[in-house]
Residue, then its C-alpha position, 0 to 999 in steps of 0.5 A: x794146529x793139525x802139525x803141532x798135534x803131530x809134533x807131540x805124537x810118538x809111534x810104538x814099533x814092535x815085531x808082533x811075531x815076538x807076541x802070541x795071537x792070544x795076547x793080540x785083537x787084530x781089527x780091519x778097520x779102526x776097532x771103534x768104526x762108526x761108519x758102516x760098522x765097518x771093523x771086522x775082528x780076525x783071529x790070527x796074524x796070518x788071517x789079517x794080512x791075508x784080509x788087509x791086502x784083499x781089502x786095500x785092492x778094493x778100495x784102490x781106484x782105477x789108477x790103483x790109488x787109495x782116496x784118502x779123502x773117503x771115509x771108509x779108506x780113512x777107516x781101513x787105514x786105521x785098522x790096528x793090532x791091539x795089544x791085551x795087556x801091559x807092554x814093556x817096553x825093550x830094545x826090541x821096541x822102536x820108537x817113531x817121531x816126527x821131529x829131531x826136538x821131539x827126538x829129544x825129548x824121548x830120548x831123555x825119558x827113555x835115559x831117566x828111566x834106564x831104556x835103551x830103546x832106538x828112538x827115529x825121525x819119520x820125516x815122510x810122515x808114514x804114520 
């Protein structure tokens, strides 16, 4: 069941340099974290790198591996940067799926409604 659903999941890639820190929330840690009220909102991009490597070396173990399977690694892992508003989508955009069938199937959308939008397969699974 957990592959079908990633099957059907497709990823919005965007350089967020094109945006300005006014129309972005940077969230270390998922924004709706219920363990330990871990989410932090910082301000500008520079900020939340800066923070997201500091906070990735702290939770590496001693071999310098993230535990995938600790819940505040899982949460860090889901830190976002969300938009504020509409977004239209571009040939800046690119779009990630996990399947040449789900390729497809975007690709079709995209053509029905005039998008030229790169559309790729991410067989490692990064996201």
């Amino acid at each position: 069941m957990k592959n079908q659903l990633s099957e059907n999941m497709i990823f919005l890639n965007y350089n967020i340099d094109d945006f300005s820190n006014n129309e972005l929330d940077f969230y270390l840690y998922h924004p709706i974290s219920k363990s330990q009220n871990n989410a932090i909102k910082i301000n500008d991009l520079m900020g939340f790198k800066e923070k997201l490597l500091k906070e990735e070396k702290k939770l590496q173990n001693d071999m310098g591996y993230l535990d995938f399977s600790d819940n505040k690694t899982q949460q860090f892992l889901m830190s976002e940067v969300l938009i504020k508003d509409r977004i239209y989508l571009s040939g800046k955009w690119k779009i990630g799926v996990f399947s040449f069938a789900q390729k497809q199937i975007v690709e079709k959308k995209l053509e029905k409604n005039n998008l030229k939008i790169e559309v790729f397969i991410d067989d490692k699974r990064y996201f």
